[in-house]
KOLMAR-544896 format. One record per residue (C-alpha): residue in three letters; chain; x, y, z. Coordinates in Angstrom, 2 decimals, padded with zeros to 5 digits. Layout:
% residues N
+--------+--------+---------+---------+---------+
! residu ! chaine !      c1 !      c2 !      c3 !
+--------+--------+---------+---------+---------+
!    Ala !      A !       X !       Y !       Z !
...
+--------+--------+---------+---------+---------+
END
This chain:
% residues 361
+--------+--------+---------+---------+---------+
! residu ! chaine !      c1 !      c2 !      c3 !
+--------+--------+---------+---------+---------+
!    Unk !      A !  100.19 ! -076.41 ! -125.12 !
!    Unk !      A !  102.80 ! -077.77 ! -122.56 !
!    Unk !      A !  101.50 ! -081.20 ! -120.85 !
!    Unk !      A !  101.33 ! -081.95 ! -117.56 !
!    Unk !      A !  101.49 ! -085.94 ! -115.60 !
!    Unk !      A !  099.79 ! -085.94 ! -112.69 !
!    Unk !      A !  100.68 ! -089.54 ! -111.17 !
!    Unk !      A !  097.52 ! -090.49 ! -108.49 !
!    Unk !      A !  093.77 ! -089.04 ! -108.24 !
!    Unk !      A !  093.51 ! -088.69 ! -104.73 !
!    Unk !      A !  092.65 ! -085.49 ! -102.71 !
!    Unk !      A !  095.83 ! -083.93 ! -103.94 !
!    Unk !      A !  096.11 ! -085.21 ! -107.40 !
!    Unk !      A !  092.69 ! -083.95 ! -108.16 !
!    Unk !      A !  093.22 ! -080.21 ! -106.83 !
!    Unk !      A !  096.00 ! -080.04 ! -109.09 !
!    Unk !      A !  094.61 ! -080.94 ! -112.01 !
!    Unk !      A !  091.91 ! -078.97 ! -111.38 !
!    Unk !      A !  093.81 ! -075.97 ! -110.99 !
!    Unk !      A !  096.13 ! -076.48 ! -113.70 !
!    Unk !      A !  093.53 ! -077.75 ! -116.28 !
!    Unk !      A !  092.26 ! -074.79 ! -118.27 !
!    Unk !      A !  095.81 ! -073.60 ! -119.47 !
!    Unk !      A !  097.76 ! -076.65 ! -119.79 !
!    Unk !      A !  097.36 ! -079.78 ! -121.22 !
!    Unk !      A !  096.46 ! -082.22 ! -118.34 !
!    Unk !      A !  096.90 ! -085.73 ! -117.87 !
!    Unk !      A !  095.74 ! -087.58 ! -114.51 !
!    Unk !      A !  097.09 ! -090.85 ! -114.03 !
!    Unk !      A !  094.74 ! -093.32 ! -111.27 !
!    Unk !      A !  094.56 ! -097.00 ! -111.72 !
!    Unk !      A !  091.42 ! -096.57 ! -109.87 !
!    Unk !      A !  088.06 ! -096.37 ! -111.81 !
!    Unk !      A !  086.21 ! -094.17 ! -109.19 !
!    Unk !      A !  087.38 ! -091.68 ! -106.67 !
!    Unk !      A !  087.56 ! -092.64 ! -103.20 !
!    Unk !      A !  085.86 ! -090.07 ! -100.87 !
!    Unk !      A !  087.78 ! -091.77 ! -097.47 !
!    Unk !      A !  087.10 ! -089.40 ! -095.29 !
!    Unk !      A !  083.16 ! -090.10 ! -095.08 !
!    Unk !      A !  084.09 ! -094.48 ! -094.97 !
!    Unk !      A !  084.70 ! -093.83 ! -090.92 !
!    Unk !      A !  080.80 ! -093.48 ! -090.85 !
!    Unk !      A !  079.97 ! -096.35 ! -093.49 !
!    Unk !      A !  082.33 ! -098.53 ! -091.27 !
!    Unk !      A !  079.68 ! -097.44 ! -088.27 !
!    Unk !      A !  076.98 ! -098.85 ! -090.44 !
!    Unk !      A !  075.27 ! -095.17 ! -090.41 !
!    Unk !      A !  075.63 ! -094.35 ! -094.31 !
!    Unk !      A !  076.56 ! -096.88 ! -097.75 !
!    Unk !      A !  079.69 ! -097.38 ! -099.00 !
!    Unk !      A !  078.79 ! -096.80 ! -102.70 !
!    Unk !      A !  078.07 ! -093.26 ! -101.97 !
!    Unk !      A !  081.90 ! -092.73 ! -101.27 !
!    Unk !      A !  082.80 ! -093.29 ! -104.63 !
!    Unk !      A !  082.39 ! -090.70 ! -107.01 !
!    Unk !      A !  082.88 ! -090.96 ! -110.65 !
!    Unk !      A !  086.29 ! -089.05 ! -112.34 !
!    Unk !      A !  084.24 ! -088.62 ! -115.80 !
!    Unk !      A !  083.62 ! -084.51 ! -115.30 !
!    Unk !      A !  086.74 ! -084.05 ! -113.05 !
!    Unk !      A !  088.64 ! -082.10 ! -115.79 !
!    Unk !      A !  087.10 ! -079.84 ! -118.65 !
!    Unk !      A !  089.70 ! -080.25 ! -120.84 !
!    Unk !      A !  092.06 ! -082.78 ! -119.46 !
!    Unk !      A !  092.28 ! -086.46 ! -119.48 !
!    Unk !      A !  091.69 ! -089.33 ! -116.75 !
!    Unk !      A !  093.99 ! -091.90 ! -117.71 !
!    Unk !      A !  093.05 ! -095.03 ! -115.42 !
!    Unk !      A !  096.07 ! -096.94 ! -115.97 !
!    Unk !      A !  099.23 ! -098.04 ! -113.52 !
!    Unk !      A !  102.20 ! -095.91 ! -113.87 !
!    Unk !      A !  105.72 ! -097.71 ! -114.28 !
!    Unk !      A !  108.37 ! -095.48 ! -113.87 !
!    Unk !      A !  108.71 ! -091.48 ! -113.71 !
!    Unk !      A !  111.39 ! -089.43 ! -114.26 !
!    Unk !      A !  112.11 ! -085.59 ! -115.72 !
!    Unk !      A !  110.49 ! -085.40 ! -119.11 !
!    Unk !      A !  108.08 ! -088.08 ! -118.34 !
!    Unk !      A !  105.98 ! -091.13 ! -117.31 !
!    Unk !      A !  105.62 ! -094.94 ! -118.13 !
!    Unk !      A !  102.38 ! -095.78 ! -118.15 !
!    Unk !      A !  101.28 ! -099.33 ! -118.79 !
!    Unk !      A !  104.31 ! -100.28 ! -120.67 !
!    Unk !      A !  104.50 ! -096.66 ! -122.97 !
!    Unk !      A !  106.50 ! -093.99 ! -122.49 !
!    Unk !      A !  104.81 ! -090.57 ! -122.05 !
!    Unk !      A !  106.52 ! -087.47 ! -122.45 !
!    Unk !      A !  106.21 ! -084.49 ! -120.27 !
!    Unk !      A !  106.78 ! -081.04 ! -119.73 !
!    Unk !      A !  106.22 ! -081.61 ! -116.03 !
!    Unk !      A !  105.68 ! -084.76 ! -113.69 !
!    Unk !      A !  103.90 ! -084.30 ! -110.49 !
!    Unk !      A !  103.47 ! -087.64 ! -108.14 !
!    Unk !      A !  100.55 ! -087.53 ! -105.84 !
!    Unk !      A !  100.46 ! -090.99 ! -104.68 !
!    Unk !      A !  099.55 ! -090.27 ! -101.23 !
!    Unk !      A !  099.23 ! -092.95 ! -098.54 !
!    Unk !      A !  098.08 ! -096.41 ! -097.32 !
!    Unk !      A !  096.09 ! -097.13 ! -094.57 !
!    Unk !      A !  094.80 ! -100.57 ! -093.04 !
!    Unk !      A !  091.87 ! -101.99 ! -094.32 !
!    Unk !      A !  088.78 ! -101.17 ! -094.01 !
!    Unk !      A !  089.69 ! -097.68 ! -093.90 !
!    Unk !      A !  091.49 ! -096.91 ! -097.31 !
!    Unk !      A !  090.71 ! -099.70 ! -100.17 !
!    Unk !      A !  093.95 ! -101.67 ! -101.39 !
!    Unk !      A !  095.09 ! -100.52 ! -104.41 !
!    Unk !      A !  092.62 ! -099.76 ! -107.01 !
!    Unk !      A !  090.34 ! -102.94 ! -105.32 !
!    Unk !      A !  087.65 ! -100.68 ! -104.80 !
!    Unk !      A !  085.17 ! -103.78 ! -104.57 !
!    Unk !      A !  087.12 ! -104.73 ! -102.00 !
!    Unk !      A !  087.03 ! -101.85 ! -100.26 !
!    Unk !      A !  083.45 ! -101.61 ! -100.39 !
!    Unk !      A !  083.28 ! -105.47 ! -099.15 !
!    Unk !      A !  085.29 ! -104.58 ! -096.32 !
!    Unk !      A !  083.06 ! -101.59 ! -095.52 !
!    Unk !      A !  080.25 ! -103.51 ! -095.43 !
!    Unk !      A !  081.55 ! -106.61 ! -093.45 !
!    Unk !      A !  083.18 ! -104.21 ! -090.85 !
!    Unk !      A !  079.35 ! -102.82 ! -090.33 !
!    Unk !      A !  077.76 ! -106.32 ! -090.14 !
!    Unk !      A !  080.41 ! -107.00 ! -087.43 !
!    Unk !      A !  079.52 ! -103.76 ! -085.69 !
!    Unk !      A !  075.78 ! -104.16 ! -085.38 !
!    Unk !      A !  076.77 ! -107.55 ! -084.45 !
!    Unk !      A !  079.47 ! -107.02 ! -081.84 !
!    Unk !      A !  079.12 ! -106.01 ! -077.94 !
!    Unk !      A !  082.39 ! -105.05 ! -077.81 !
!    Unk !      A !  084.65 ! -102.87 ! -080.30 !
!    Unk !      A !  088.58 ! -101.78 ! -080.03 !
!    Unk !      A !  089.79 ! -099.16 ! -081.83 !
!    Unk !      A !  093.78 ! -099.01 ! -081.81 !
!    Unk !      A !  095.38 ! -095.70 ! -082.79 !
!    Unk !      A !  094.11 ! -091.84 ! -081.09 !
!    Unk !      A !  094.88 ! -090.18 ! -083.53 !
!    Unk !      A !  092.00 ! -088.02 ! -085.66 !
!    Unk !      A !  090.93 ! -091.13 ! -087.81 !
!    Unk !      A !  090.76 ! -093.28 ! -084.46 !
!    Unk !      A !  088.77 ! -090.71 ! -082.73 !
!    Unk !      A !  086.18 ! -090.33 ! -085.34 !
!    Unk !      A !  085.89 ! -093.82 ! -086.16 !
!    Unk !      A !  085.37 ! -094.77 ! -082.30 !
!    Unk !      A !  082.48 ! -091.78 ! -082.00 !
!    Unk !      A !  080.62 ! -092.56 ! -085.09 !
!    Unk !      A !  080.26 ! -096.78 ! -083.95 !
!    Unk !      A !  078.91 ! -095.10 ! -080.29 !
!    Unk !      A !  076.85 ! -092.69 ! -081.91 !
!    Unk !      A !  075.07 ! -095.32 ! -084.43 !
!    Unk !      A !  075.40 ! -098.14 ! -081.69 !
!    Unk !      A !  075.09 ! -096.39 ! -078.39 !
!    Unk !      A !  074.69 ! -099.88 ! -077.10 !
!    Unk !      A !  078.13 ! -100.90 ! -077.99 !
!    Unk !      A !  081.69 ! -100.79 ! -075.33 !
!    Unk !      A !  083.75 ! -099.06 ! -077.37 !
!    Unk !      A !  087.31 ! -098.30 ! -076.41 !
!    Unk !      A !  090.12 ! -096.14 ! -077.76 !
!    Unk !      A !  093.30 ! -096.99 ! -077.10 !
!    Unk !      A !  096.69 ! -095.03 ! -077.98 !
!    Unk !      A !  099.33 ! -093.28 ! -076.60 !
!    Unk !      A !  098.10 ! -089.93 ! -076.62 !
!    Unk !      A !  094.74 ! -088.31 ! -077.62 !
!    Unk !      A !  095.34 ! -086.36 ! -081.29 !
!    Unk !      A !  099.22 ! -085.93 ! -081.55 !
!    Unk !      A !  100.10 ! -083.20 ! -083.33 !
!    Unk !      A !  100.85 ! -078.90 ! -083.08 !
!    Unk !      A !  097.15 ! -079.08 ! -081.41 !
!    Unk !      A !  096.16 ! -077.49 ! -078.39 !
!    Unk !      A !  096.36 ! -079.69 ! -075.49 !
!    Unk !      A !  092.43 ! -077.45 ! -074.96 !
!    Unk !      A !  091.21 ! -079.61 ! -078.17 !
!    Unk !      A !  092.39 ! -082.75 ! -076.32 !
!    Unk !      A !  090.58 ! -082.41 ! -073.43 !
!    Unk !      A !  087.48 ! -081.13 ! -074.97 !
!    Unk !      A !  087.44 ! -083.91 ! -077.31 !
!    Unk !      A !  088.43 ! -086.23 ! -074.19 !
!    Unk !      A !  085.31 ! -084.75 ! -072.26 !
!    Unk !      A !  083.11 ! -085.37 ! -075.32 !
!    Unk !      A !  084.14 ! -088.91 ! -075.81 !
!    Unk !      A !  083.69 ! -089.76 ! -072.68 !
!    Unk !      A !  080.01 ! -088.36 ! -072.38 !
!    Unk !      A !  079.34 ! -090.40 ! -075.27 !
!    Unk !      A !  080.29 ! -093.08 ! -073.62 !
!    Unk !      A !  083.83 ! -094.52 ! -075.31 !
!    Unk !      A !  086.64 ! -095.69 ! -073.07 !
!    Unk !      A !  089.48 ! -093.91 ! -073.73 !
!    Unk !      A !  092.96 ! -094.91 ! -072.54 !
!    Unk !      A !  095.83 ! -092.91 ! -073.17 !
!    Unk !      A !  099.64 ! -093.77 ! -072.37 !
!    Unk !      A !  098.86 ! -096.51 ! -073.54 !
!    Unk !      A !  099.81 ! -098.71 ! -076.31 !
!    Unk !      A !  099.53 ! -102.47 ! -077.56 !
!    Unk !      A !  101.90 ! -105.30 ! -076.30 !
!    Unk !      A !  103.00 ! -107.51 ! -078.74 !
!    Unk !      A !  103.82 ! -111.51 ! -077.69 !
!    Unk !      A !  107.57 ! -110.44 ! -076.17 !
!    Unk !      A !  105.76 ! -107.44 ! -074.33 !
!    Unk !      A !  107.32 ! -104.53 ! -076.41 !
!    Unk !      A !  104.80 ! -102.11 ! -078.12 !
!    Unk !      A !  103.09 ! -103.48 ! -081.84 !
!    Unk !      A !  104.64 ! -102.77 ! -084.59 !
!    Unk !      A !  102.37 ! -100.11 ! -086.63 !
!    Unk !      A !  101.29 ! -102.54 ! -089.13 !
!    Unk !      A !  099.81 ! -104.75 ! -086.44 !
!    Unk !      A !  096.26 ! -106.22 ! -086.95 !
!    Unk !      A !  094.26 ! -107.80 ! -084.45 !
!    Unk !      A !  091.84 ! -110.65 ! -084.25 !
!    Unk !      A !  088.07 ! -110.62 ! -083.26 !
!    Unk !      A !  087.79 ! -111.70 ! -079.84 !
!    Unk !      A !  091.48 ! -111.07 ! -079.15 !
!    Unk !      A !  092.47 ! -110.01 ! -075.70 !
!    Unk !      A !  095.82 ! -107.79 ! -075.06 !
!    Unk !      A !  098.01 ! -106.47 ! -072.49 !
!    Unk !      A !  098.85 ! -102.51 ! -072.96 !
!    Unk !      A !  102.45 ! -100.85 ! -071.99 !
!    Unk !      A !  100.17 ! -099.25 ! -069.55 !
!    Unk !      A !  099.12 ! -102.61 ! -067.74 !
!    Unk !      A !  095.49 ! -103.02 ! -068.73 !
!    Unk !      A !  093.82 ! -105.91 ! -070.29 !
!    Unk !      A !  091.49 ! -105.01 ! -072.94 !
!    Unk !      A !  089.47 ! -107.38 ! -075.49 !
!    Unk !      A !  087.14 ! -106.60 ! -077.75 !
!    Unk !      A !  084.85 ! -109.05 ! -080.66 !
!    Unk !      A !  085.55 ! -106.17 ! -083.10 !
!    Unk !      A !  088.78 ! -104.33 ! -083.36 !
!    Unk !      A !  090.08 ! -101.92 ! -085.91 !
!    Unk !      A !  093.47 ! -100.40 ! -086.60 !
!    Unk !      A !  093.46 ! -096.44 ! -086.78 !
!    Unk !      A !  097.28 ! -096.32 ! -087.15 !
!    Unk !      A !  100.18 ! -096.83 ! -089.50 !
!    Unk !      A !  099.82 ! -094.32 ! -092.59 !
!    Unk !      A !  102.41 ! -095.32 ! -095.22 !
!    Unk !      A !  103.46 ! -093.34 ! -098.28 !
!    Unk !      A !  103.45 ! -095.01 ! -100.92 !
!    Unk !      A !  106.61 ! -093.89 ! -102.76 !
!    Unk !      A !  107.66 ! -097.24 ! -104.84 !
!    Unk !      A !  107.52 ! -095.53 ! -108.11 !
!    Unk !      A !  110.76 ! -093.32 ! -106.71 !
!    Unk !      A !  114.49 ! -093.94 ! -106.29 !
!    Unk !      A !  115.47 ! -094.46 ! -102.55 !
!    Unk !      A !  117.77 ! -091.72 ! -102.65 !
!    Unk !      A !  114.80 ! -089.18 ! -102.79 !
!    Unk !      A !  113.39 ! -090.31 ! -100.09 !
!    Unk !      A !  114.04 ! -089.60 ! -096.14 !
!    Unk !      A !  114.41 ! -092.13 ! -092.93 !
!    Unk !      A !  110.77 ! -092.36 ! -092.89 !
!    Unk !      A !  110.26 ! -093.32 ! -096.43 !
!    Unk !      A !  108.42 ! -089.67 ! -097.41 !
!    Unk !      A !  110.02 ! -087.71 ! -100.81 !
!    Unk !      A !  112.20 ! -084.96 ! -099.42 !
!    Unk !      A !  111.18 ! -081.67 ! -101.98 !
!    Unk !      A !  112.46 ! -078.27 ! -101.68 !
!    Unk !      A !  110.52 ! -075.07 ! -100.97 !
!    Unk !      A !  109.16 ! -075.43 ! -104.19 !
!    Unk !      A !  107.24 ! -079.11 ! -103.54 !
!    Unk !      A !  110.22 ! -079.94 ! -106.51 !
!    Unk !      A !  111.91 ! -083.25 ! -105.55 !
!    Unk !      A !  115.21 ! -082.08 ! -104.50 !
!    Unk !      A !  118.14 ! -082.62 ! -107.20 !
!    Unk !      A !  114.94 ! -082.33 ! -110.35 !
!    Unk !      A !  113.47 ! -079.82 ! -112.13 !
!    Unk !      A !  110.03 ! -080.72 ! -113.51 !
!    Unk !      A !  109.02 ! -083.53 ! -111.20 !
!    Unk !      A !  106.92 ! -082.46 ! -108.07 !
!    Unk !      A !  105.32 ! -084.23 ! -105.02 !
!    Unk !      A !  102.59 ! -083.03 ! -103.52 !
!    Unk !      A !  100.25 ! -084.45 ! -100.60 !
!    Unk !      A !  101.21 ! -086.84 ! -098.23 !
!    Unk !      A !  104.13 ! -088.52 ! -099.69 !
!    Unk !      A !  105.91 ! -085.36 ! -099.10 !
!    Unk !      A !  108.39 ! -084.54 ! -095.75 !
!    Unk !      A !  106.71 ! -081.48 ! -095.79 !
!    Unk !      A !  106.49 ! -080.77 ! -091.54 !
!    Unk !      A !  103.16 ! -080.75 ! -091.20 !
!    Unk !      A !  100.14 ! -082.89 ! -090.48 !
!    Unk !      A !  098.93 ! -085.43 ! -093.24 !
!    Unk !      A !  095.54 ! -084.21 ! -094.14 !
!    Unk !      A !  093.26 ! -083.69 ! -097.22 !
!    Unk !      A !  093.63 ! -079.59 ! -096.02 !
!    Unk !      A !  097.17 ! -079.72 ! -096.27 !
!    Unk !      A !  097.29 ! -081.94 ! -099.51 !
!    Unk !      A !  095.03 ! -079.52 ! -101.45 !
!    Unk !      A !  097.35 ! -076.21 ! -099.59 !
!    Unk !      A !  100.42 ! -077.93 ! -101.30 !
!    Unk !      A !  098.85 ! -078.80 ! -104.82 !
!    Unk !      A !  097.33 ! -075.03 ! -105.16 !
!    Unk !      A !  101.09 ! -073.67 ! -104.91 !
!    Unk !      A !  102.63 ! -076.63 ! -106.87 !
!    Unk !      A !  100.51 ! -075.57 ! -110.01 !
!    Unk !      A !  101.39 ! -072.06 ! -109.72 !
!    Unk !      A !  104.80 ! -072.83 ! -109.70 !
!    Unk !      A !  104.12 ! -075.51 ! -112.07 !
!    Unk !      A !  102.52 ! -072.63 ! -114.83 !
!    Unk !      A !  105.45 ! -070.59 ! -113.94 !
!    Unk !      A !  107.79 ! -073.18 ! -114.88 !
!    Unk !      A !  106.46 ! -073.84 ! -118.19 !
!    Unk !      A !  105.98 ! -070.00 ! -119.10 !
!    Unk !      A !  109.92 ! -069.92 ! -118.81 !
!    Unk !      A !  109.84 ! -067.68 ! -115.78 !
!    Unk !      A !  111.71 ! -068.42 ! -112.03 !
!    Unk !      A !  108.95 ! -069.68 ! -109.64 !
!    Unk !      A !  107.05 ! -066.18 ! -107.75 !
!    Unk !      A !  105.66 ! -068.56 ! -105.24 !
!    Unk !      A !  106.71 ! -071.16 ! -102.45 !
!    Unk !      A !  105.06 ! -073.53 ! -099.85 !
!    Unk !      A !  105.19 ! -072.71 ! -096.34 !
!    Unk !      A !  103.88 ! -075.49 ! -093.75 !
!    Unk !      A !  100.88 ! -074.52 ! -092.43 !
!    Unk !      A !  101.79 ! -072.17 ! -089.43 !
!    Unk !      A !  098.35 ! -072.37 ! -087.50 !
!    Unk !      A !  097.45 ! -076.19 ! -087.27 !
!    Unk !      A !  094.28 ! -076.93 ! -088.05 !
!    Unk !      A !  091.81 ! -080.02 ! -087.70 !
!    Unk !      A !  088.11 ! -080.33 ! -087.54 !
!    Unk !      A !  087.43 ! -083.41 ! -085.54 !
!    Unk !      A !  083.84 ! -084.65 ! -085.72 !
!    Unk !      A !  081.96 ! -086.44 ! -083.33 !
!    Unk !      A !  079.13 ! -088.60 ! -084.96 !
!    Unk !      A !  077.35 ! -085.80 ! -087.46 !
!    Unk !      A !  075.97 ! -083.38 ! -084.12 !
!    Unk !      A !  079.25 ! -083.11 ! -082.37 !
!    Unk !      A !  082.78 ! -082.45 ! -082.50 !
!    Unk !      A !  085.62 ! -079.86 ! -081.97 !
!    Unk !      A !  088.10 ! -077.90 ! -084.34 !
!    Unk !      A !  090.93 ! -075.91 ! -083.91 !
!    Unk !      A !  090.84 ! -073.17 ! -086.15 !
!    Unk !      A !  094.07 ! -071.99 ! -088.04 !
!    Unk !      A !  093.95 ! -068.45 ! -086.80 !
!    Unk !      A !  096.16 ! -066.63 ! -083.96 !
!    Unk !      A !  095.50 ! -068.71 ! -080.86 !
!    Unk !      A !  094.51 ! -071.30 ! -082.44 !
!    Unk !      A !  091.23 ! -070.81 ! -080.54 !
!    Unk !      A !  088.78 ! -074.17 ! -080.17 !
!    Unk !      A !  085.43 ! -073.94 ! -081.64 !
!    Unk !      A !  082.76 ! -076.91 ! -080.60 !
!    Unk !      A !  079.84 ! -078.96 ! -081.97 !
!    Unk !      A !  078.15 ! -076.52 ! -084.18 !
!    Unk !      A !  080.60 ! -075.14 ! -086.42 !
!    Unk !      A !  082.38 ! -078.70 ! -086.38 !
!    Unk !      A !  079.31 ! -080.12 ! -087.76 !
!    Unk !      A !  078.57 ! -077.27 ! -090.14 !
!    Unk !      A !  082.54 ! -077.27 ! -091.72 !
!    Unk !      A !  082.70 ! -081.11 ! -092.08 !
!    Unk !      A !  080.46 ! -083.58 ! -089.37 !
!    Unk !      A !  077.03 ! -083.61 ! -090.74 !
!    Unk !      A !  078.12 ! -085.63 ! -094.42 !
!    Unk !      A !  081.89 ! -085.83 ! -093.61 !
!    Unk !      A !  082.54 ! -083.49 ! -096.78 !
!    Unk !      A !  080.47 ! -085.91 ! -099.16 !
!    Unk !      A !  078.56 ! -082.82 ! -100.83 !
!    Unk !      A !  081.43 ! -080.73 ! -101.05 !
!    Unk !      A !  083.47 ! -083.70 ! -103.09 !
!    Unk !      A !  080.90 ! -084.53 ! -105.57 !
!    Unk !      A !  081.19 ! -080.75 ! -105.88 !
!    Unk !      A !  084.53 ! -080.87 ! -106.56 !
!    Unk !      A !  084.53 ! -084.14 ! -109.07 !
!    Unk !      A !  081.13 ! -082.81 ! -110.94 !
!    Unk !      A !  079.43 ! -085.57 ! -109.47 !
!    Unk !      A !  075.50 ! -086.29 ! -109.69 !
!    Unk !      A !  074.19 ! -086.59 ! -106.06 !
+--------+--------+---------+---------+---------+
END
């Protein structure tokens, strides 16, 4: 049976083990004990659900594979290095994915620390008249609805430069705009954060309770709470520079192959694969990786290749009753608070994970 390194257990690592693990022999490689259900923390960060919950257990992921909770070293064709040994491999697939600043991914495998910072940035919610979010993009949009939905109390503002960037219909913006609003967050586009010399902050910027800025756009804001929604990294460091593009992301060819290899793939959002960064598009990508993956290893010529998604799509909830999403269908036609809630908003995909991982509820 030919063996297959998958290097991360995140939303893309585990779809392709998954898919791959009843004909092949599987390894997953995740320094982290648990699996970290991110995607729900917006709401634990609100104060409105536990942090524990997110973490689901990798013990049934795989039938016949093997979780390996270890830090890989080094990967190359024919193999990994994993805590110091060398494991050969018919194919290598890195699913590393991304960073995010804290609370809202955990720090390496910290995952006590992630769940420390979930729960201090709730006590500073419920505690807080005033909360910032920085960054308008889909994880600063949910993040500022869910604190107004569990503290309706609260001044909440969003600031960024424009409302979901993106292929999205400028029809979601405004209906998400509308519903923001009439939950009561201030939202301020064209605008971003000055830093002390009055250019824009740098994307790693973090800001400190009670702070008060300037924006590019002239307003003063402060807030006791603030929380930055921006500045996704890949995180590529186990690769040579040379595979990777201006933005740091591993350039692959049609085939999610990195260019210039034959057995080692990248799938999820490490890749410069032109099209949003999402747990949707991460799973799309590791679906056709294993099938060309299993053709690989049968000795045949890939039948299959990845196409970026060609109807954007993004399911944006608002608290767990509200919401839009822009279906992936001709038109991309906008669909509102019912179907938003029923696809994603009322557990933020929770059950559907622990589905996914065979985890007890």
């Amino acid at each position: 049976m030919k063996r297959v390194v998958i290097v991360g257990g995140g939303y893309a690592g585990v779809a392709l083990a998954r898919h791959l693990d009843a004909a092949h022999e599987v390894v997953l490689v995740e320094q982290r004990e648990r699996f970290a259900h991110v995607v729900a923390g917006l709401r634990a960060i609100a104060g409105a659900s536990g942090g524990r919950q997110l973490l689901l257990p990798y013990s049934e992921v795989l039938q016949r594979g093997t979780v390996l909770h270890a830090a890989a070293t080094a990967v190359r064709d024919g193999g990994v290095e994993v805590a110091g040994k060398w494991m050969p491999a018919d194919a290598v697939a890195i699913a590393t994915g991304s960073s995010y600043p804290s609370p809202i991914k955990p720090e390496g495998s910290d995952l006590a620390g992630y769940l420390l910072g979930l729960d201090a940035a709730a006590e500073a919610v419920s505690r807080s008249a005033s909360i910032v979010v920085a960054g308008a993009g889909a994880v600063g949009v949910e993040l500022a609805a869910e604190i107004r939905h569990a503290h309706p109390g609260r001044r909440v503002t969003l600031i960024g430069r424009r409302l979901i960037p993106g292929p999205y219909r400028h029809a979601l913006r405004r209906r998400l705009h509308r519903k923001l609003t009439d939950l009561g967050v201030t939202v301020l586009e064209d605008s971003l954060i000055q830093d002390a010399a009055g250019a824009p902050a740098a994307p790693s910027a973090t800001y400190s309770p009670g702070q008060r800025v300037r924006t590019t756009s002239g307003i003063e804001v402060d807030g006791e709470v603030w929380f930055t929604a921006h500045g996704a990294r890949p995180v590529t460091d186990l690769l040579p520079q040379e595979t990777l593009d201006a933005s740091g992301r591993v350039t692959v060819d049609e085939h999610l192959r990195i260019r210039g290899s034959r057995t080692l793939f990248a799938v999820g959002d490490i890749t410069d694969v032109p099209e949003p960064k999402t747990a949707a598009n991460a799973e799309r990508q590791a679906a056709v990786a294993a099938q060309v993956i299993a053709d690989l290893l049968a000795g045949r010529e890939p039948r299959t290749h990845y196409t970026p998604s060609r109807y954007a799509v993004l399911a944006v909830p608002l608290g767990p009753r509200d919401g839009a999403t822009q279906l992936p269908l001709l038109g991309h036609p906008i669909v509102g608070a019912a179907f938003t809630r029923r696809i994603k908003g009322q557990d933020l995909l929770l059950t559907r994970y622990r589905t996914t991982l065979r985890a007890r509820a």
